[in-house]
C-alpha positions in Angstrom: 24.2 -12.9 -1.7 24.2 -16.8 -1.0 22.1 -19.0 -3.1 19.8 -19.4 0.2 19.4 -15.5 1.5 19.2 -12.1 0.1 20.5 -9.5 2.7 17.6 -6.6 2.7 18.1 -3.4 4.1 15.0 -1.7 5.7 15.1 1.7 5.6 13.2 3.5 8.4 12.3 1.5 12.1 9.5 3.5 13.0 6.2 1.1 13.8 6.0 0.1 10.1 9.4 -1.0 9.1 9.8 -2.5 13.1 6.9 -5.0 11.9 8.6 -5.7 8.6 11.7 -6.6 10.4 9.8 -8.9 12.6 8.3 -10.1 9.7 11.2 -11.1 7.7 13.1 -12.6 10.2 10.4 -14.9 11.7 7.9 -15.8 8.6 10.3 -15.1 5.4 12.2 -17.4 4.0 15.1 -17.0 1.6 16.1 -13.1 3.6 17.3 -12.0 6.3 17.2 -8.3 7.6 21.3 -7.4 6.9 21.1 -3.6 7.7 18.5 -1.1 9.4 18.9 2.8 8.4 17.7 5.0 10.8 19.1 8.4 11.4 17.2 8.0 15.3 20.4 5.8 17.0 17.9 4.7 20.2 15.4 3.8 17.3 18.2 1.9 15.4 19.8 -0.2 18.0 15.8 -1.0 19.6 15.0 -2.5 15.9 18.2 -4.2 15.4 17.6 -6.3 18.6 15.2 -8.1 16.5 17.8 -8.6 13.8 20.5 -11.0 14.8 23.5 -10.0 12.7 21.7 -6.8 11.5 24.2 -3.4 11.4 22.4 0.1 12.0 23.8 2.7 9.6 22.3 6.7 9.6 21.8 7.0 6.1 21.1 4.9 2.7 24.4 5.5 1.5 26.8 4.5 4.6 24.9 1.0 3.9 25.7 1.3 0.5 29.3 2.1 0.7 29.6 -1.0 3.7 28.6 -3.4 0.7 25.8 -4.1 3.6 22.6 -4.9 1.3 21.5 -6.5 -1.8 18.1 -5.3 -1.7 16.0 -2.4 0.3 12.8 -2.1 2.1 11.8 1.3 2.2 9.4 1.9 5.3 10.1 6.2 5.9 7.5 8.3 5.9 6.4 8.8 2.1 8.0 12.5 1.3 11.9 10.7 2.6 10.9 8.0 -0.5 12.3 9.8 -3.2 15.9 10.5 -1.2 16.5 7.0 -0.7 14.6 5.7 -4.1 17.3 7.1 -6.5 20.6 6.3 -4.4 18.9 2.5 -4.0 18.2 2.6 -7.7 21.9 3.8 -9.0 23.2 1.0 -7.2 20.8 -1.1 -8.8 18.9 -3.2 -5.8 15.9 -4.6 -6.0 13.5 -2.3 -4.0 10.5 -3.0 -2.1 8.9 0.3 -1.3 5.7 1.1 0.8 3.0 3.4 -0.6 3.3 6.1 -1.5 5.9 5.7 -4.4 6.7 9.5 -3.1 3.7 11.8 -2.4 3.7 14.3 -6.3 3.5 12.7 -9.3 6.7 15.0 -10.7 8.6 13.5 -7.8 7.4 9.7 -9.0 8.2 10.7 -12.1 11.7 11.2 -11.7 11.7 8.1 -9.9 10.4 6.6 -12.8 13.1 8.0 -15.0 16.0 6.6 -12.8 14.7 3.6 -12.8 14.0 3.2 -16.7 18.3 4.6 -16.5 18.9 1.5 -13.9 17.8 -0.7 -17.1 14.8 -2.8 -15.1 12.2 -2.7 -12.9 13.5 -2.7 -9.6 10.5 -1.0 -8.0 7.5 -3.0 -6.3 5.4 -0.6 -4.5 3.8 -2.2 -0.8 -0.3 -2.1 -2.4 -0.5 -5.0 0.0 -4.5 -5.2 -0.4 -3.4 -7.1 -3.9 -2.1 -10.0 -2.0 -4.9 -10.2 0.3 -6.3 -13.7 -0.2 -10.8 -11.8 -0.5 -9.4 -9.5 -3.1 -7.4 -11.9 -4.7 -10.7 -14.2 -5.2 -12.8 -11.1 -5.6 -10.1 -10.1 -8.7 -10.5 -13.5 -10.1 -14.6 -14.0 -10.0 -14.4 -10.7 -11.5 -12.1 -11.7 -14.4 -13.8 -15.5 -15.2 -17.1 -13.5 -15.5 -19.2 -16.5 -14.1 -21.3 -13.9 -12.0 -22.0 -11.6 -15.1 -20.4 -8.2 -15.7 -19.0 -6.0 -12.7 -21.7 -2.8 -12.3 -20.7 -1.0 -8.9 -18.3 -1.1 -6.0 -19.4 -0.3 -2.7 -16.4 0.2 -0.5 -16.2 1.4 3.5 -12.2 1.7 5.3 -13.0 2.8 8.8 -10.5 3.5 11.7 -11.4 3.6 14.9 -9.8 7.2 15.4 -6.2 8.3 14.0 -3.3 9.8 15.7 -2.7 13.9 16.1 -0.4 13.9 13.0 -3.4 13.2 10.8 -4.3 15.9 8.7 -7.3 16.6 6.2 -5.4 15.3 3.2 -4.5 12.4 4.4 -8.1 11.4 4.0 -7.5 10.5 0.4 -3.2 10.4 0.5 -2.8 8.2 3.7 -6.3 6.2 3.5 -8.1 6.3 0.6 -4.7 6.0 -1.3 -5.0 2.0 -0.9 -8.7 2.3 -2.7 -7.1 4.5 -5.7 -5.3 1.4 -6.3 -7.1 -1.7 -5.2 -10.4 -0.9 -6.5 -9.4 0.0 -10.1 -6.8 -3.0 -10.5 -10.2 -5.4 -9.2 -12.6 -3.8 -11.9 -9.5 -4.3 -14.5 -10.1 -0.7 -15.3 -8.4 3.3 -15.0 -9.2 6.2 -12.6 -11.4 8.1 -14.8 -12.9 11.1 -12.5 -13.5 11.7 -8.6 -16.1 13.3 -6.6 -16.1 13.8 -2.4 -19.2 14.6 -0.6 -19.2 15.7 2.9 -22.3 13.9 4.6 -22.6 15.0 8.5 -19.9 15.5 10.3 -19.0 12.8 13.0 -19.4 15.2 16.5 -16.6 12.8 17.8 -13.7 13.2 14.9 -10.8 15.8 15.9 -11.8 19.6 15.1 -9.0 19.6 12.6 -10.8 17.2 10.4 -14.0 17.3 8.2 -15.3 13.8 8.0 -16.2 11.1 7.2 -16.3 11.5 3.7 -17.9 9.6 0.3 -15.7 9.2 -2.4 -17.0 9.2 -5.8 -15.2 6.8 -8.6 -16.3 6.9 -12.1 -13.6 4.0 -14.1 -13.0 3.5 -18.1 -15.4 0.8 -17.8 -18.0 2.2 -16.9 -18.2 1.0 -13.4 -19.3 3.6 -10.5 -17.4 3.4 -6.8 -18.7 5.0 -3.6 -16.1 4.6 -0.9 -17.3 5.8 2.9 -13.7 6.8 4.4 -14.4 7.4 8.0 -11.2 7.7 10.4 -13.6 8.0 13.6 -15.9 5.3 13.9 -14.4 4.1 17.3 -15.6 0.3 17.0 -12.1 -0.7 15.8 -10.8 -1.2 12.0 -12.7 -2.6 8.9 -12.2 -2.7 5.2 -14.9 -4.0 3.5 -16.2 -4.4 -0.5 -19.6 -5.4 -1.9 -19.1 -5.9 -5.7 -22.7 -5.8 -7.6 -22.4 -7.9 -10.8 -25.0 -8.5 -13.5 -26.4 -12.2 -11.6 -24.5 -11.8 -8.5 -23.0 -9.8 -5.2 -19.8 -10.4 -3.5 -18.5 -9.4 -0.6 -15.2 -9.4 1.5 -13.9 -7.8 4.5 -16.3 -9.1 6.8 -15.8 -10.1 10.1 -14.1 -13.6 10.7 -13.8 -16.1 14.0 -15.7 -16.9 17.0 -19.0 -16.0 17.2 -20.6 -15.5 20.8 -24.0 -15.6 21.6 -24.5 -14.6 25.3 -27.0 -13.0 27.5 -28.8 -11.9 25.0 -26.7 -10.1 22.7 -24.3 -11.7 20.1 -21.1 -10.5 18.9 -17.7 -11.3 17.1 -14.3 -10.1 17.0 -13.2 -6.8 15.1 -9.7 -5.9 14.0 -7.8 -3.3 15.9 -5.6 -2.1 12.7 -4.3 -2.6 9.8 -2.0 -5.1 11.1 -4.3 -7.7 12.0 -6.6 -7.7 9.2 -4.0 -7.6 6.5 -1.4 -9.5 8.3 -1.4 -12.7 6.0 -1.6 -9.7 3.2 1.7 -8.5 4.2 3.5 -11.6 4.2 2.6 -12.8 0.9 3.7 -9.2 -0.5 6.6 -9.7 1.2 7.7 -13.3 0.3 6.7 -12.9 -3.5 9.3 -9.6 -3.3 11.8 -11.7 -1.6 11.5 -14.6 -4.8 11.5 -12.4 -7.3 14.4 -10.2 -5.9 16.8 -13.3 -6.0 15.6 -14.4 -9.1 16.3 -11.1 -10.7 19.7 -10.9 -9.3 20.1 -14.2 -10.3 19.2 -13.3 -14.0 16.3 -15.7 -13.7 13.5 -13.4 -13.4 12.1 -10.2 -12.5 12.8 -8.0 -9.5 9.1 -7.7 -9.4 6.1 -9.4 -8.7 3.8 -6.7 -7.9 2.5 -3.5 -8.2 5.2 -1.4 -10.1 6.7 2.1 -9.7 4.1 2.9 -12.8 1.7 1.9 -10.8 2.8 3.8 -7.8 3.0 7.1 -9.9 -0.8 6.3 -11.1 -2.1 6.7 -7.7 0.1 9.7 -7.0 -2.0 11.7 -9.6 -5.0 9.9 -8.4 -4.0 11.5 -4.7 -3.4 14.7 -6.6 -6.8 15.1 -7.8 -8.5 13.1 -4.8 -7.2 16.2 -2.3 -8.5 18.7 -5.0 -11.8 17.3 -5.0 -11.5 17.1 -1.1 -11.5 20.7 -1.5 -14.0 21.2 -3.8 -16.9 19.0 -2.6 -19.4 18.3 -5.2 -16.9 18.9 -8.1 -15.9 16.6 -10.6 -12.3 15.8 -11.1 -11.1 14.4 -14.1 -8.3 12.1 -13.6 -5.5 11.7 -16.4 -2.5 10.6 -17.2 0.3 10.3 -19.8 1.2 7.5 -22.4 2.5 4.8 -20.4 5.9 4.6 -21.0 6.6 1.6 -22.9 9.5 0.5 -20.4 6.5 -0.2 -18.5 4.1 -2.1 -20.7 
């Protein structure tokens, strides 16, 4: 690595690590995309097109062996993340990983074991609602207090429809999985317990699923969630949080832009994905990665600046419990976890 680029690997070129290459080589600074693993070859050679320079290996470890990388970006679907987590930590890269950390906490917490062997945190895990500029300021009124005490969330993540792959789990492991982080690190407070109710079922959501659904948050603070997750709602994509404080309420996710009043009616824009709404999101996660990967190769800094791989095996048990009280609707679920290790304090 040159003083003025790290060479990142990204692991996986489906339609998420695609838009991180993109990403990094036209809005990053300080990187440039080095490698794409992809065992797929027509997949590989499409995504290294928008890599100039970029080699396409099959696996984690060809990369490796080439001397190819000096850090990793691990796009995959979430149960390849352990295989290419530990051969990424052993050679001791810096490792930007999308959620989940893996999709069990006993498979995070061998991850978390070889990385506390690797001798640093190496692992930020992609929570990229953290660098959202609204829950950044929502974080911050929440922590200078000036509105009073937080009391209740009240969250809604709706998607238009999802694709045939999407199963009933992945309610809470591929959706609600952002709120089991984001919602807890913006009350500055643990998972405590879950509850899922099953209001009416949406006649126009696939027969294989049951939804939407209203998840139930009770954190160590005392503060109360309820989170609408609805994956059919057809109008597009929204996240949206109304935080009730003791003189105050906040809110963020609302629409944005031109507003058009018109024959009669009015209207405004609406996000088609992800990808829009929490585009600035993703670059900041990004770029903040990319700094404190070269200062921690550097032996200036931190590989992370982040959510960790603590963090990431937090939520995993928070999934764990969030699909039990999928299937147990109206029940309770206590959430807990082990001493935090103090590698990670």
């Amino acid at each position: 690595m040159t003083a003025a680029e790290l060479r990142i690997g990204v692991i996986g070129a489906g339609a998420m690590g695609s838009d991180h290459i993109k990403r990094i080589t036209r809005r990053i600074s300080g990187a440039r995309v080095s490698a794409v693993v992809e065992p797929d070859e027509t997949r590989a050679q499409t995504a290294v097109q928008n890599a100039p320079g970029a080699q396409a290996f099959g696996r984690i470890e060809d990369a490796l062996e080439a001397g190819a990388v000096d850090a990793v970006l691990i796009a995959t679907p979430g149960f390849l993340h352990e295989a290419v987590l530990l051969p990424a930590l052993e050679a001791k890269l810096p490792i930007l990983c999308e959620k989940p950390l893996t999709p069990d906490p006993e498979s995070s917490w061998r991850v978390l074991e070889a990385e506390q062997a690797s001798g640093a945190r190496r692992i930020q895990v992609g929570f990229m609602r953290r660098f959202d500029p609204e829950y950044r300021q929502l974080r911050e009124l929440v922590s200078a207090g000036t509105a009073g005490e937080l009391l209740m969330v009240r969250a809604a993540h709706r998607n238009a429809s999802v694709p045939e792959q999407y199963q009933q789990d992945m309610l809470i492991t591929d959706s609600v999985v952002h709120e089991l982080d984001v919602l807890p690190w913006l009350a500055g407070a643990e998972l405590r317990s879950l509850e899922v109710k099953l209001p009416r079922r949406n006649s126009l959501t696939p027969e294989r699923l049951q939804e939407p659904i209203l998840v139930l948050m009770e954190l160590s603070n005392g503060v109360l969630v309820d989170l609408e997750m609805n994956v059919s709602v057809q109008f597009g994509y929204q996240v949206t949080t109304e935080a009730v404080f003791e003189s105050g309420v906040a809110r963020i996710g609302e629409n944005a832009g031109l507003q058009l009043w018109q024959a009669g009616r009015t209207g405004t824009g609406v996000d088609a994905d992800f990808t829009t709404r929490f585009a600035t999101a993703y670059d900041e996660q990004v770029q903040r990665w990319v700094d404190a990967a070269r200062a921690g190769l550097a032996g200036t800094g931190s590989f992370v600046d982040g959510p960790d791989a603590w963090d990431g095996y937090r939520v995993a048990v928070a999934c764990q419990q969030g699909v039990k009280a999928l299937h147990a609707p109206g029940t309770r679920v206590e959430v807990e976890l082990p001493e935090r290790p103090a590698f990670y304090r």
